[in-house]
C-alpha positions as CSV (number, residue, x, y, z in Angstrom):
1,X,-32.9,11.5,-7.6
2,X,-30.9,8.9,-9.4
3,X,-33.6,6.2,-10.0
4,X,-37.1,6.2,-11.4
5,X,-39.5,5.6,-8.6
6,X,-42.3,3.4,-9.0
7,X,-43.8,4.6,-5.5
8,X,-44.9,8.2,-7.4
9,X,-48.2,9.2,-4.8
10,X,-45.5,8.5,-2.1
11,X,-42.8,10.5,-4.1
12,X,-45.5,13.3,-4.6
13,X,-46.7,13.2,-1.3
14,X,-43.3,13.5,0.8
15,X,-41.7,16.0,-1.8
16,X,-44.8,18.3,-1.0
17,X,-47.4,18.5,1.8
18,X,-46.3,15.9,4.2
19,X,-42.6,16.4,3.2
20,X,-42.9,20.4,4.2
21,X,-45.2,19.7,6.8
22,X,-42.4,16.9,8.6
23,X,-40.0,19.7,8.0
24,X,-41.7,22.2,10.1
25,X,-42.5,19.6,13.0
26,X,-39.3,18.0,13.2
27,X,-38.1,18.8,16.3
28,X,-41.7,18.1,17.7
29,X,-41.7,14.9,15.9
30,X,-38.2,13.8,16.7
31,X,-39.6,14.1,20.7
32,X,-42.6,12.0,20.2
33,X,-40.3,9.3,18.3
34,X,-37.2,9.3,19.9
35,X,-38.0,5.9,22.1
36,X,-38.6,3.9,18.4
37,X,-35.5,5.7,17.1
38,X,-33.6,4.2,20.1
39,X,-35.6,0.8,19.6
40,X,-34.5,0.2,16.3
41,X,-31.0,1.5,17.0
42,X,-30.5,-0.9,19.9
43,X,-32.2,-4.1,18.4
44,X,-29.6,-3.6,15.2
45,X,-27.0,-3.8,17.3
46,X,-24.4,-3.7,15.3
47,X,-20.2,-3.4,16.7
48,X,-18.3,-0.4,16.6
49,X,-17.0,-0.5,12.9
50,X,-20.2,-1.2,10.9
51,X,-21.5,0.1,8.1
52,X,-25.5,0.4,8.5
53,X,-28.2,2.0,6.0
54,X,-31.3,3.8,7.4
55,X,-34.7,3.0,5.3
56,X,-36.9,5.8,5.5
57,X,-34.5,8.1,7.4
58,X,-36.6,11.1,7.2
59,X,-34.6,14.2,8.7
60,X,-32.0,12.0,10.1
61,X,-32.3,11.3,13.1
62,X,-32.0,7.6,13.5
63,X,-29.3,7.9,11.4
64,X,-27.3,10.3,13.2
65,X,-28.0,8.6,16.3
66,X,-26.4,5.3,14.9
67,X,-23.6,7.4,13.2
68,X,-22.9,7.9,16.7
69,X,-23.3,4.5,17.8
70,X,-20.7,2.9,15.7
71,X,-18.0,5.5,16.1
72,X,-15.7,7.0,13.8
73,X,-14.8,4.2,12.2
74,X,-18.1,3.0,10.8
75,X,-20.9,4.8,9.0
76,X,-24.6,4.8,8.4
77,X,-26.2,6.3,5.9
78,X,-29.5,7.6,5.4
79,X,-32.3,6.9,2.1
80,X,-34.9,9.0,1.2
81,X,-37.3,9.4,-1.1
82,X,-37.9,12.9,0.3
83,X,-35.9,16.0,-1.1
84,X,-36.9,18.4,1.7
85,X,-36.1,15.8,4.4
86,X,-32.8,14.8,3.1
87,X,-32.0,18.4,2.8
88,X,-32.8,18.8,6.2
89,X,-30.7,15.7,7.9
90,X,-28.0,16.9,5.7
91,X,-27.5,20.0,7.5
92,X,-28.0,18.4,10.7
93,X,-25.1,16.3,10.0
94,X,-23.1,19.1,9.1
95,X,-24.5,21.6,12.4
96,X,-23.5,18.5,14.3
97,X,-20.4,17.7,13.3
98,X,-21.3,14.3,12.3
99,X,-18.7,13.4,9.9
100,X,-19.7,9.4,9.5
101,X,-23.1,9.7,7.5
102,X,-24.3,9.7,4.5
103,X,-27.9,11.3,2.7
104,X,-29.3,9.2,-0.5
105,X,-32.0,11.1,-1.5
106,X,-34.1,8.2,-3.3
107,X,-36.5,5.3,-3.4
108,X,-35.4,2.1,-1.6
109,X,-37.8,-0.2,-3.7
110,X,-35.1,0.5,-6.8
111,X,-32.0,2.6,-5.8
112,X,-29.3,1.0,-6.9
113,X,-27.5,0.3,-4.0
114,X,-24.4,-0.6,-3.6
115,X,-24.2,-5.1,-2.9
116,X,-23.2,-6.3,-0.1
117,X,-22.2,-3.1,1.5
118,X,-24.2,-3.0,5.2
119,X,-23.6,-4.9,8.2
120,X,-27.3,-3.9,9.6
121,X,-30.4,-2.4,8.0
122,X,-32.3,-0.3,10.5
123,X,-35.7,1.9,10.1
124,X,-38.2,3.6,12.1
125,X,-41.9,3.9,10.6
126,X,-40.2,4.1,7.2
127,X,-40.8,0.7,5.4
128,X,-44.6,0.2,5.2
129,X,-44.9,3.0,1.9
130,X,-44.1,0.5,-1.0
131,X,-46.3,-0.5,-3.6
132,X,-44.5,-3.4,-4.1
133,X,-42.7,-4.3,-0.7
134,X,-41.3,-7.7,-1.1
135,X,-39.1,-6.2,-4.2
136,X,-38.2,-3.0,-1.7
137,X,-37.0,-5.6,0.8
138,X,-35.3,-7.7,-2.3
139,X,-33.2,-4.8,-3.0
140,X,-32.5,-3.6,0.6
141,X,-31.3,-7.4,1.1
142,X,-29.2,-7.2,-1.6
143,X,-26.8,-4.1,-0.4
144,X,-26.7,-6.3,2.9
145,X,-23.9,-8.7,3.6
146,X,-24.6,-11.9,4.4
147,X,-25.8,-12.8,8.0
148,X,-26.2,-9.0,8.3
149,X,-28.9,-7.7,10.7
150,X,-32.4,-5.9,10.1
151,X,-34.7,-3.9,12.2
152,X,-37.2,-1.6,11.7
153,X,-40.3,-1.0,13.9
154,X,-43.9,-0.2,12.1
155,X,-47.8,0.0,13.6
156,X,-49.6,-2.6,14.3
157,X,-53.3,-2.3,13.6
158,X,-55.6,0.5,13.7
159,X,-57.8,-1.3,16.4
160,X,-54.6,-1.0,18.7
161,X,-54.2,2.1,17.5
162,X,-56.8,4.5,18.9
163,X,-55.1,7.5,19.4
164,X,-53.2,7.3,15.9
165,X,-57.1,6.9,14.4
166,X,-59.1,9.5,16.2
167,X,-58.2,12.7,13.8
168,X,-59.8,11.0,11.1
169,X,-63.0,9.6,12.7
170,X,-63.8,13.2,14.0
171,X,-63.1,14.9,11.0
172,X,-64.6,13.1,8.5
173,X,-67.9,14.9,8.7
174,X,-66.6,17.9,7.8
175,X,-64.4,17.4,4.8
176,X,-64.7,15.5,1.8
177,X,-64.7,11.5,1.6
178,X,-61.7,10.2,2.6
179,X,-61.6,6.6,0.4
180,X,-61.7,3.8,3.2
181,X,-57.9,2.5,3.7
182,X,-56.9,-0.9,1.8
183,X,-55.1,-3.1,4.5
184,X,-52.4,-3.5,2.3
185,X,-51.7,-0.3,0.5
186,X,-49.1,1.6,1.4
187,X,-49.4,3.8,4.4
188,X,-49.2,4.0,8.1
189,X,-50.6,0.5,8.9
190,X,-50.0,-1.6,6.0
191,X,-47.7,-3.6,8.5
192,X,-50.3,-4.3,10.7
193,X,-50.5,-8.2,9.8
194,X,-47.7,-10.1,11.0
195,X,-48.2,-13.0,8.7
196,X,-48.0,-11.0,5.9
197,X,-44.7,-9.5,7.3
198,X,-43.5,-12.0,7.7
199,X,-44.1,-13.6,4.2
200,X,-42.6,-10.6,2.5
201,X,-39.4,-10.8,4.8
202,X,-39.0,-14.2,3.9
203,X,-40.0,-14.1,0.0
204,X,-37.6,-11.5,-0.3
205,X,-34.5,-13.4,1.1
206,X,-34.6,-12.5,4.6
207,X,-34.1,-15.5,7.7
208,X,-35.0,-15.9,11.1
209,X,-37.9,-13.7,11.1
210,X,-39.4,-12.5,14.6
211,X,-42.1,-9.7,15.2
212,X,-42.0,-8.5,18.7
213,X,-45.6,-6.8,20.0
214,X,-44.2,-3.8,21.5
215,X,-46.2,-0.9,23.2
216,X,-44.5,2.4,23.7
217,X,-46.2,5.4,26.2
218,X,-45.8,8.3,24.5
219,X,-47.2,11.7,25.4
220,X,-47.0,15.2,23.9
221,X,-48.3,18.7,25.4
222,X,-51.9,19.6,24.3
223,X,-50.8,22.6,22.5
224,X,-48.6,20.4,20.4
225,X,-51.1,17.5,20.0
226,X,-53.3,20.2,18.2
227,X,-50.1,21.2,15.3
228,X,-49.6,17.3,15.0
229,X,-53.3,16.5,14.7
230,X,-53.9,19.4,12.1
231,X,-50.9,19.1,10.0
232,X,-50.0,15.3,9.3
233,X,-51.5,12.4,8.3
234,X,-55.0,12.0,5.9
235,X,-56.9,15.0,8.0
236,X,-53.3,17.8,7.8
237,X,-53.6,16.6,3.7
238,X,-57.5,17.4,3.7
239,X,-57.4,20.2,6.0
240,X,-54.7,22.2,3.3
241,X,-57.3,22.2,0.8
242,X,-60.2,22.9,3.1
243,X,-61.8,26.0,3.7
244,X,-61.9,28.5,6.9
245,X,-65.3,27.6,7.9
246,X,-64.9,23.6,7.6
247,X,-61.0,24.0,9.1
248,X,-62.8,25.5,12.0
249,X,-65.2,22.7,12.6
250,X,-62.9,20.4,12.4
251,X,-60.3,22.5,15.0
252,X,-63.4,22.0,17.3
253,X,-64.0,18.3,16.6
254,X,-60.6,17.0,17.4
255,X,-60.0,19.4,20.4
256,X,-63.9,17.3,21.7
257,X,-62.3,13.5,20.3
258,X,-58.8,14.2,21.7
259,X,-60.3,15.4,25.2
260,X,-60.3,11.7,26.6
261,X,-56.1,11.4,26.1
262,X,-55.5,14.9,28.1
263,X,-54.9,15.2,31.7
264,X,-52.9,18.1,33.3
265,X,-51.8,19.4,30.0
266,X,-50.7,16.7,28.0
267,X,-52.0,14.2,25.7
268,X,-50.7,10.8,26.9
269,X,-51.5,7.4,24.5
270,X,-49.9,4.0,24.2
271,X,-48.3,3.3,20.5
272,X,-48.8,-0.5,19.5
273,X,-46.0,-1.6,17.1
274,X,-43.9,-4.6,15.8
275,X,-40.1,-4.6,16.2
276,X,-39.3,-6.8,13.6
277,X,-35.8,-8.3,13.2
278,X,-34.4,-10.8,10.3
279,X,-31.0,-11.9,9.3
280,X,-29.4,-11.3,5.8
């Protein structure tokens, strides 16, 4: 990496566990989020010709799929602060034959990114991990020319959000303490408040601010809910350091909390996010 990151849980976190974990799931995981992939991709909209960066881009997905988008003659390119995942997109690219992209492996809060460089800023469940998120957005509006577009989509609360919170309600009797979630620290639904979005947009040099409520259906098979449930998130970190007899009670658990989401097979849920949008 070419920059010190100040975000070093996150760093640890997505270099390790979660980052190998991601790695192993991703072609579950790119079918559960391929309709906020094409969200974001659409609502950046940028013309054939741009140059676009892709916060968060995991194993590259959104990025390829914009690559695409803007034709040969533009590029995207994908940050982040995830070895294994950059790894990962970079071969993709490469399998693909996706010549326009990019991989910065790196943390967008203080990479040093080239000014005024992007016609559109796009990122799917990737901006909500800073510790310090109107200085990540200070920076990612710098690399972005002026009147350039941004779009990202993130979770709204956890109340909305019942699916995305059962794992951890089940499991919690059978593992250690899980410290209660700060609102605002980084993590899955630090994004949930849409006035405080919104300030940190704007605060960090970012105009016309909107914050669309937007509810996806999503649905997965039930043999697949059971990997996702068990391998991401705060119960896949617990459940790595847990042993046989408490990784077996919680198996059971989830397989009871998750029963009400499955009929013929799959799991089927509703995913309440913001589509947020600004102007450089």
């Amino acid at each position: 990496m070419s920059d010190i990151s100040p975000n070093r849980d996150q760093t640890e976190l997505w270099n390790k566990g979660s980052g190998e974990a991601w790695v192993e799931m991703q072609a579950l995981l790119d079918r559960i989020l391929e309709p906020f992939g094409r969200l974001v991709v659409d609502a950046g909209c940028p013309r054939e010709g741009s140059h676009v960066l892709d916060i968060g881009c995991g194993c590259g997905a959104t990025t390829l799929a914009m690559a695409r988008r803007v034709g040969g003659s533009g590029h995207c390119a994908g940050l982040d602060i995830s070895h294994p995942l950059i790894t990962v997109a970079r071969k993709r690219a490469a399998a693909e034959g996706v010549a326009n992209v990019s991989f910065i492996e790196g943390d967008a809060q203080v990479y040093a990114l080239e000014p005024g460089q992007y016609d559109a800023v796009i990122s799917r469940f990737g901006v909500m991990f800073f510790n310090d998120p109107a200085t990540a957005f200070a920076n990612i509006r710098r690399s972005a020319r002026n009147g350039a577009k941004l779009a990202f989509v993130a979770w709204r609360s956890p109340a909305e959000n019942e699916f995305m919170t059962t794992a951890v309600r089940a499991a919690a009797p059978f593992l250690p303490p899980m410290p209660k979630p700060d609102p605002e620290a980084p993590g899955q639904f630090a994004f949930a408040d849409k006035s405080r979005v919104t300030s940190i947009l704007e605060e960090s040099g970012w105009s016309a601010v909107e914050l669309e409520r937007t509810d996806v259906a999503c649905q997965m098979s039930e043999d697949d809910l059971m990997i996702y449930v068990t391998r991401l998130g705060p119960v896949g970190n617990a459940l790595r350091e847990a042993d046989e007899p408490a990784k077996e009670k919680v198996t059971a658990a989830l397989g009871l909390a998750f029963a009400p989401f499955i009929n013929a097979g799959f799991a089927r849920f509703t995913a309440a996010c913001w589509l947020a949008t600004a102007r450089a």
